[in-house]
N, C-alpha and C positions, 0 to 999 in steps of 0.2 A: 319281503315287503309286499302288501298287496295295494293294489291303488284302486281307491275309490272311484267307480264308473257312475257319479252322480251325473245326471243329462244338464252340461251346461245352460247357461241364461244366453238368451238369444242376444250375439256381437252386435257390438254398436256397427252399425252403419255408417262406410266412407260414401259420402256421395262425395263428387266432382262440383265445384264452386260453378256460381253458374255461369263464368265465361271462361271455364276451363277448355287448354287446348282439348284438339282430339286425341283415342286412343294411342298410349304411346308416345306422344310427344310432349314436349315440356316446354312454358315458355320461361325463362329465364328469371328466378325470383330476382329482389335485388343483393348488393352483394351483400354479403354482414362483415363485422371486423374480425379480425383473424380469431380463430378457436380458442379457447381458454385452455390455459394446462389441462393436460390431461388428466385422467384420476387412477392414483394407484393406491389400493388398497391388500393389506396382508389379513386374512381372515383365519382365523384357528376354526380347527372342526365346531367349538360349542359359541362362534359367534359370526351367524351368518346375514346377519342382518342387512339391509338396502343402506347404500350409501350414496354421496353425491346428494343432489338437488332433483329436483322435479324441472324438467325444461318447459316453458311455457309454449305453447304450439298450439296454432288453430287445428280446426279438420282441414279447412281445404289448405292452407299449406302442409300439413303432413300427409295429405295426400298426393300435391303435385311434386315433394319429398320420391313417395315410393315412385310415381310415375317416373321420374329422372334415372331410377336406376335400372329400369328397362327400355330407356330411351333407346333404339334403331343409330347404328355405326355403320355408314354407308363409304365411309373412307378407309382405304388400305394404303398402304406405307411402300413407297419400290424401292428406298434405301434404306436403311439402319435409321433412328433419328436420336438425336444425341439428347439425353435427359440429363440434368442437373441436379443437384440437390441443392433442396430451398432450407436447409435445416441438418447439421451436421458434415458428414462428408461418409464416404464409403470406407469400411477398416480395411487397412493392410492383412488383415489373417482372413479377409471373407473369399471365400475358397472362389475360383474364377471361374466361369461355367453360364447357363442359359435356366432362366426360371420362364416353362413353357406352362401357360394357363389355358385353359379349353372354359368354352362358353356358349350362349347364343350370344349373336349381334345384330340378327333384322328380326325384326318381329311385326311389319305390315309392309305392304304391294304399294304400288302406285295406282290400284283401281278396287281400293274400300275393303282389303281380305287383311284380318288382323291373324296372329297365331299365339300360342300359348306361350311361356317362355322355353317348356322343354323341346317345342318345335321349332325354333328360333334355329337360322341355321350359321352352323360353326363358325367362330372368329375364332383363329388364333392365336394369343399371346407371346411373345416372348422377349424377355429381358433380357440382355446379355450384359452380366457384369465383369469385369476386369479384375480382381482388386488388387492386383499389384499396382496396375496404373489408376487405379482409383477413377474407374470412369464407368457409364455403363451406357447403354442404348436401347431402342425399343423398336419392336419389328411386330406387324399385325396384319396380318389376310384372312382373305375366307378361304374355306376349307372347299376346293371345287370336288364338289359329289355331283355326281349323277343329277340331282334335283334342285339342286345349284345352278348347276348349268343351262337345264330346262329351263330355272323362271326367272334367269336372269338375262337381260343383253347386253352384254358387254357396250354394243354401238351406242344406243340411246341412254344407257347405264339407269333402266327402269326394271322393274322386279313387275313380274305377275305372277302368283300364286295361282298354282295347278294340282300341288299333292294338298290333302285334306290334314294330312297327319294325325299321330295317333289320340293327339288329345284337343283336335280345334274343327272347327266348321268354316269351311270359308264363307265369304259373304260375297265377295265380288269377282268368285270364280266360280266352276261348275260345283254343283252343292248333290244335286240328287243322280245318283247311277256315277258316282266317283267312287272309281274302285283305285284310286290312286294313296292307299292309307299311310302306308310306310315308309315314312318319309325319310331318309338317312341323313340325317347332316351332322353325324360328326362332332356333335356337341359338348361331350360330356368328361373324358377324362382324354390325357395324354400317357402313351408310354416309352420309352426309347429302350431297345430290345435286340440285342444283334447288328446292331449298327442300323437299326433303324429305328423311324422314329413315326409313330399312328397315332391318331387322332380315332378315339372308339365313341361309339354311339349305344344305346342298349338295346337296342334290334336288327343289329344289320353289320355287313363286315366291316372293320377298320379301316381308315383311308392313309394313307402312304403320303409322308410328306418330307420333302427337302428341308435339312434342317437347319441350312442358312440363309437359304432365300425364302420359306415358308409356303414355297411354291408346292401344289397338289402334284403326287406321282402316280396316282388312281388308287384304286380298291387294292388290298393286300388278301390273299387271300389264305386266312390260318388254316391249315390242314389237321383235322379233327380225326381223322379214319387216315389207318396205314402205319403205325409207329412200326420199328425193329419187334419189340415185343410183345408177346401174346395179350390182348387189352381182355383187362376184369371186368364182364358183363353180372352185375350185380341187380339181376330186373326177374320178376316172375313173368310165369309162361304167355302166351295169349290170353286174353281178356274180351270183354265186350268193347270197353274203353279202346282196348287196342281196334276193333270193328271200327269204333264210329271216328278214329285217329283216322286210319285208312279212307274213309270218305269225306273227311273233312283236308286231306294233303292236298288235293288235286283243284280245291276249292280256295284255299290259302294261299296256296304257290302259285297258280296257274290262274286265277282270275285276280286275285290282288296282288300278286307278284310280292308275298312275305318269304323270306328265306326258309328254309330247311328248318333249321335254328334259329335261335336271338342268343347272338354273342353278349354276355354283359359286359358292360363297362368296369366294370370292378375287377383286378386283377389281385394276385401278391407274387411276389419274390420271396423266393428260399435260396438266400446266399449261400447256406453251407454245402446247398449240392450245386450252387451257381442252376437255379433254374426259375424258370415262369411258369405260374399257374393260371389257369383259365378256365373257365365254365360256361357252359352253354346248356341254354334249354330247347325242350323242340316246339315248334310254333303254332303247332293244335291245342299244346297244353291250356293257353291261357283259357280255352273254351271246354277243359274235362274238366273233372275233379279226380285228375294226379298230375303230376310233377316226374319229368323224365331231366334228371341234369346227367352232363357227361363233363367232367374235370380231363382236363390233360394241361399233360406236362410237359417243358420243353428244356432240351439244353440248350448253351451260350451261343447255339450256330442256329436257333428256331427248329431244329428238328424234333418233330413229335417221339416221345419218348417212353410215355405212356400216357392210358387213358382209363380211366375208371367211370363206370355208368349207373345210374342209380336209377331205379322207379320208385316212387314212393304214391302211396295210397294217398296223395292230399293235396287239396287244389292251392296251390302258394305262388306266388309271386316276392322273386326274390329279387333285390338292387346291391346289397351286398354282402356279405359274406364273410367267414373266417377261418384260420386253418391252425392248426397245429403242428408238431414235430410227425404225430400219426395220425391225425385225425382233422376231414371236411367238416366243417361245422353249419349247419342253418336252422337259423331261427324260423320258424313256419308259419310266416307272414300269411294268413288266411282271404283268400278269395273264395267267391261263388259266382255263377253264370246269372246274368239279369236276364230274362228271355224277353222283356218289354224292349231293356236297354238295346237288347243285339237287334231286335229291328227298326228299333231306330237309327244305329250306328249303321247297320247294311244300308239303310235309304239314305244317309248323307244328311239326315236329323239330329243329330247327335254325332259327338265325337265317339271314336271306334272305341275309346276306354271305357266308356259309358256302358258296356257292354258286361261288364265286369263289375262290383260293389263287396265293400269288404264283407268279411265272414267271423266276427268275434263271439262264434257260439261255444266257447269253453272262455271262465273264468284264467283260464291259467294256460300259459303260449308253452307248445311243443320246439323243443329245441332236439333237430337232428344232427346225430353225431355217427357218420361216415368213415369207415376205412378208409386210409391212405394208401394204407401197401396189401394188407391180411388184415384176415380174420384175426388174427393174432392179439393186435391191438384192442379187440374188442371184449379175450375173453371168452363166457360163454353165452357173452347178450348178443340178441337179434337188433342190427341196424333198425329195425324198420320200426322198430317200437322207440317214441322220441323220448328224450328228458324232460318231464314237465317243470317249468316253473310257474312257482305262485303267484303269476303278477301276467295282467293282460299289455303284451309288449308287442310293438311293432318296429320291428329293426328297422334303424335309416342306414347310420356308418358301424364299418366293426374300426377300431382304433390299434389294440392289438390283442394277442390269444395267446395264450402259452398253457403247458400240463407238466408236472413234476410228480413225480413215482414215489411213495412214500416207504418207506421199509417192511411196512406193513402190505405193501400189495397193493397199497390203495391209489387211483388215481386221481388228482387234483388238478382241476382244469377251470382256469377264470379267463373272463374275456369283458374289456373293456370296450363299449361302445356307445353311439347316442339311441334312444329309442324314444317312442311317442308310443301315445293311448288312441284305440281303434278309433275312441268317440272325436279326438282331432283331425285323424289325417285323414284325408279325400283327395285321392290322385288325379282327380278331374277338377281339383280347385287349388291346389296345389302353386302358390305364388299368390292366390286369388284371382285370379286369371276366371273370368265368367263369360265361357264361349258365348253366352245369348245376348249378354249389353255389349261384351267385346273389349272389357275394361278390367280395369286391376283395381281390385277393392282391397287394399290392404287391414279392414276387419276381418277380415277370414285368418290371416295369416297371426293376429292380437286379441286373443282371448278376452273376457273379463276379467278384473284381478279379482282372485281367488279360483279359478281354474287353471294356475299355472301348472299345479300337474300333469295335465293332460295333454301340454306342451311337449318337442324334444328334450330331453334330459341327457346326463351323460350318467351312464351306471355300470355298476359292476355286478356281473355272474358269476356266481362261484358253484362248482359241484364238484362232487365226489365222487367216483364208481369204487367198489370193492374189487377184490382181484380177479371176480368169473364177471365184472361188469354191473351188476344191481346197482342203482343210484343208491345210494347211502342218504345226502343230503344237494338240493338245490335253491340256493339264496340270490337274491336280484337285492339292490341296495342303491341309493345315487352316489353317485364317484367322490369321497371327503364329503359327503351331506349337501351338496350341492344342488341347491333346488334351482337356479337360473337356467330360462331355455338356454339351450347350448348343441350344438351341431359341428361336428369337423373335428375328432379328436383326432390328433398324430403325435406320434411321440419320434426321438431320436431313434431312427431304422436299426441302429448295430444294436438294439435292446428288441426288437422285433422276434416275438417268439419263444421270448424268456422275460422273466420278472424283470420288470420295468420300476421305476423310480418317479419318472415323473410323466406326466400328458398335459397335452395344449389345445384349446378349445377354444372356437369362436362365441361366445354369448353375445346375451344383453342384461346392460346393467340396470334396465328397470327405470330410468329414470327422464326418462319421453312419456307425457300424459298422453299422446295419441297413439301412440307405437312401443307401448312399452316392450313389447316380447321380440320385434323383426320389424327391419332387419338390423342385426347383428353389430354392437358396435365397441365391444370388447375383445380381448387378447385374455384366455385365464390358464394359470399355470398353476395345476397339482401337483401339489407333493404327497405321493401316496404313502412314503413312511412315516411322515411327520400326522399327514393326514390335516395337513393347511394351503389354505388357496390364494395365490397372491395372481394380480390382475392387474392391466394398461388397459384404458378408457381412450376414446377417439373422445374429441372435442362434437360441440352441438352439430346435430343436421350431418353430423357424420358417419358412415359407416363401413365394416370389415364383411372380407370374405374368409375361404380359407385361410388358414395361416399354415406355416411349411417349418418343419426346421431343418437346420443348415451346419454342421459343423464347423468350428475353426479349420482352418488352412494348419495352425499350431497346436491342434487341439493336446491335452496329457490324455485324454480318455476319460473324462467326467461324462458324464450322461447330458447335462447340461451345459456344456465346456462349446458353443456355439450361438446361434444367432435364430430368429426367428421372423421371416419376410412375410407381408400382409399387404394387401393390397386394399388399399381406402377410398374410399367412395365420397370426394367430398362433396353433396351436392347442395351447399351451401355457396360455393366459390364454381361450379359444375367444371370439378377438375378430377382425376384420379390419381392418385401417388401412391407411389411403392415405398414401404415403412420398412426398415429394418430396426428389429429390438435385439435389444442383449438380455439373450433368453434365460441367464443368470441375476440378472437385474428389473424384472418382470416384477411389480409391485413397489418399484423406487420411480424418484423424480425424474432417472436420465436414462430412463430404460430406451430409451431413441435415440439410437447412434447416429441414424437420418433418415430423409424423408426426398424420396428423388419424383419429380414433378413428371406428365406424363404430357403431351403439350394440348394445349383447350381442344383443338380441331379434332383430336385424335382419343376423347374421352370414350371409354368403352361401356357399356352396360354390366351389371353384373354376372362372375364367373362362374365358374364351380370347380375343376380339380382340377391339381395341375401337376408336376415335379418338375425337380430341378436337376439338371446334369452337369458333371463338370467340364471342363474345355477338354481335359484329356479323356474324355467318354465318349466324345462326339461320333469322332471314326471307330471306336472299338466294340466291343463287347463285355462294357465291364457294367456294374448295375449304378442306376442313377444315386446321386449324394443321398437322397432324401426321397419315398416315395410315400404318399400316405397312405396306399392301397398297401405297402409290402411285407411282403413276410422275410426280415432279411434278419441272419444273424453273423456278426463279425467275426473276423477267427479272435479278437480277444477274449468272446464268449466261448467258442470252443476248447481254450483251455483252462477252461474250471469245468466240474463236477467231480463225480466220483471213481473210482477205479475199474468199474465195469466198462469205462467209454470205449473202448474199440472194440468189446464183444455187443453192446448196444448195437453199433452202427453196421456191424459187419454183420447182424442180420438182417439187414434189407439186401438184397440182391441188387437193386436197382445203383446201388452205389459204388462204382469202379474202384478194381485195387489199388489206382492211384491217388482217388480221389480218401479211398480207408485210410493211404498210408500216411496221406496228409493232415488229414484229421489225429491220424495216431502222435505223430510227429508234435504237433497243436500241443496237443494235450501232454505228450511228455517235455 
């Protein structure tokens, strides 16, 4: 599929009514009457047509709309607080455990300095549901970082902004010779890992936190260098790049105080060797044109176990990622250095990302495909030469990856994810968020209609390699013909890493005349055998974030045989509730089993990733119910295939004779 790079029509413009509050805050529309049913719709691949109504809406109410969901959460929670459901009840099989959401939650000072929303620093989430007792509770703090700490006072409980961060300008704090860029707060994903439980950010190390009282336990600090076993340096010799690496260290670390590396936020799980995966880049990169990532691996106790290193020729900026049984996967999201931008981001002009502007100088996105263990997996192709596909992609989420070995020699490797067009996304507007007015335009974020393409989409990769590696064929396609924005796919984790059945995605259903694309106010559920899409619509002025799935407590082992929690944004009523659907019933009347209310005082802005663990995972080391980042596969997957499984496995060395015997066992 190739997608048309025609230069869109210049977005309507949200201006702010003209006695709209200030940035960020929101004054209280009035109330409306409760939501209308929802809309569920079953759509077959050859009828994808808009359904539902057209909602009538001014600008400046959909604009004080988007404002509300970046509204500043200055209150934190010191006990549990006990949430209800206003609409159904909690089911007896909904497995008992903690749904922990990461986010921003302040996004302006008390002296005129607004921030972007990925500066926004971390609120925690978490739900703790029962469902034996059918009760649940709600628990929310900030995440104490470093920079936290500094701009906040506990005494007078006022905020002053001192770090710049990486994508805002202050206004009412020091602006020019702030060398304070990297601001950690902890925003962006959650993991529980070894008995613990981090809050990651995408440039800076993870923060340690208590996972019942939500209290901070400080900086965690992953150990990258030092595994048991001899780590695979997969990088050419000295360079120039490597020269100007070496005098740009001393200037990154030591005058702006940027880490060594940028941990990403994006992880995955490999259940069947019980371990974690992770990536890190080094932190000159964003400023050459190559990419040094280093993957490691960890077992159930966090010990580093291996690590594998990559240079690659190409200046990328990666968010996230995907992996296979043998193979790192990245899609080669294209940056280049602004030399305007960087001095203006050095004088406190500009935000520091400004520094950086995308790079879509090939019609067709390089997709790198990395050893896991060996050369082996590869063949007799060179890593460093990518897989082209015919379609200009810019990865946001990978959903899941899997590769199957054809009789023929051949490899087959598809990877479901959401992806946008270079000519949309701008990481410095990113929300709509315009450091110079200091305001959220949400025209940036709502195309014209007939640019929906160049929206996020959810799609499918499919490619081939021959036996010595050659690509054979590489196809890009929308996921069931699905042309609605759509962002957040996860599917049931025990299908992580092998052919999957169904995925679940946040969209929009199109049918907001001011906001038709974002934010987000759909639940959609693929069937990729059938290749039809059935869908739950939030009612008016409402809207979804991620959505998570969740297994039965009773589950037989359906792929679908569970539930699926979303957390809704009413800012209609300026409430948030947590929706549980039955992820089986997803395009019927009663796909809401219920809707558990979160209380006014305590409404949150919106989130980004979260997981969920069960009560018995709390203290141990077992992998979370559900993770959208993971690469997990069940042992019911591991006994199916073919009769080669234990001479397969037992050529990786990294895999213990206990861990072979188990698997052999599995499978017979």
């Amino acid at each position: 599929m190739m997608i048309k790079m025609s230069l869109p029509l210049p977005p309507k413009i949200f201006l702010p009514p003209s006695n709209s509050p200030p940035t960020h805050h929101h004054q209280a529309p009035p109330p409306l009457a409760p939501p209308r049913a929802a809309i569920s719709i079953a759509i077959p691949e050859t009828g994808l047509g808009r359904t539902g109504t057209i909602h009538e809406e001014s600008t400046s109410s959909a604009f004080r709309d988007y404002q509300s969901l970046f509204l500043s959460q200055r209150s934190e929670t010191v006990e549990p607080v006990v949430i209800k459901p206003i609409e159904g009840s909690i089911p007896v099989d909904f497995p008992s455990g903690t749904y922990y959401l990461a986010g921003p939650g302040l996004f302006e000072d008390d002296h005129g300095s607004t921030v972007h929303p990925l500066d926004g620093h971390g609120y925690l989430r978490a739900f703790h549901i029962d469902g034996s007792k059918r009760k649940a509770t709600f628990t929310a703090k900030y995440v104490k970082t470093e920079a936290k700490q500094e701009e906040h006072d506990p005494v007078t409980d006022t905020w002053r902004f001192t770090h710049r961060g990486p994508f805002s300008v202050l206004k009412g704090g020091k602006r020019f010779g702030n060398t304070k860029v990297m601001k950690n707060v902890a925003n962006t994903s959650v993991l529980k890992w070894a008995g613990r439980l981090l809050c990651l950010w995408e440039g800076g190390e993870p923060y340690e936190i208590e996972s019942g009282s939500l209290d901070t336990v400080g900086r965690f600090n992953v150990a990258i260098n030092g595994c048991d076993d001899d780590s695979d340096r997969d990088v050419a010799g000295h360079d120039i790049w490597d020269t100007a690496a070496g005098l740009l260290k001393p200037i990154l670390q030591g005058v702006f105080k940027m880490p060594p590396k940028r941990f990403l936020s994006h992880y995955k799980i490999d259940d069947r060797r019980n371990r974690l995966l992770t990536v890190t880049c080094n932190a000159e990169d964003m400023l050459l044109p190559r990419s040094n990532f280093t993957f490691c691996e960890y077992d159930s106790e966090f010990k580093l176990i291996q690590t594998r290193e990559f240079k690659i020729d190409d200046h990328m900026m990666i968010h996230d990622w995907a992996v296979t049984d043998t193979h790192y996967v990245l899609f080669a999201n294209r940056v280049k250095l602004n030399l305007i931008g960087s001095m203006a981001a050095m004088c406190g002009m500009s935000p520091m990302v400004s520094a950086l502007t995308l790079n879509p100088s090939n019609e067709s996105s390089p997709i790198y495909l990395l050893p896991r263990f060996s050369e082996k997996s590869m063949g007799g192709r060179d890593w460093r030469v990518p897989v082209e596909v015919s379609s200009q992609l810019w990865l946001i989420h990978s959903g899941n990856a899997y590769e199957t070995r054809e009789d023929n020699g051949d490899l087959k490797i598809q990877i479901q994810a959401s992806a946008c067009s270079y000519r949309w996304f701008d990481f410095q507007k990113m929300f709509g968020y315009d450091w110079q007015s200091s305001k959220l335009d949400p025209s940036v974020m709502n195309l014209n209609r007939g640019d929906d393409k160049l929206l996020p989409h959810l799609v499918k990769v499919s490619m081939t390699l021959d036996a010595i590696g050659n690509c054979k064929s590489c196809d890009v396609e929308p996921l069931n013909g699905w042309n609605k924005p759509s962002d957040f796919p996860v599917i049931n984790s025990s299908w992580s890493g092998e052919k999957n059945k169904y995925m679940y995605c946040a969209s929009s259903s199109g049918t907001r005349r001011e906001l038709p694309h974002f934010p987000f106010d759909m639940v959609v559920k693929f069937d990729l055998d059938s290749n039809t899409v059935r869908t739950w619509s939030t009612g008016a002025r409402r809207f979804v974030g991620e959505p998570m799935f969740v297994p039965k407590s009773s589950s037989e082992g359906e792929e679908d045989d569970g539930y699926i929690i979303v957390v809704e944004y009413a800012v209609s009523v300026e409430r948030c509730f947590l929706v549980i659907l039955d992820a089986k019933k997803i395009g019927e009347s009663d796909a809401v089993v219920t809707r558990l209310a979160v209380p006014r005082n305590l409404t949150f802005p919106m989130g980004f990733h979260g997981i969920i663990v069960g009560n018995d995972q709390e203290g141990d080391d077992s992998v979370p119910l559900n993770n959208m980042f993971g690469y997990s596969t069940s042992l019911r997957s591991m006994t199916q295939g073919k009769g080669e499984f234990a001479t397969e496995y037992k050529e990786h060395s990294d895999v213990s004779n206990e861990v072979q015997a188990q698997l052999v066992n599995a499978h017979n």
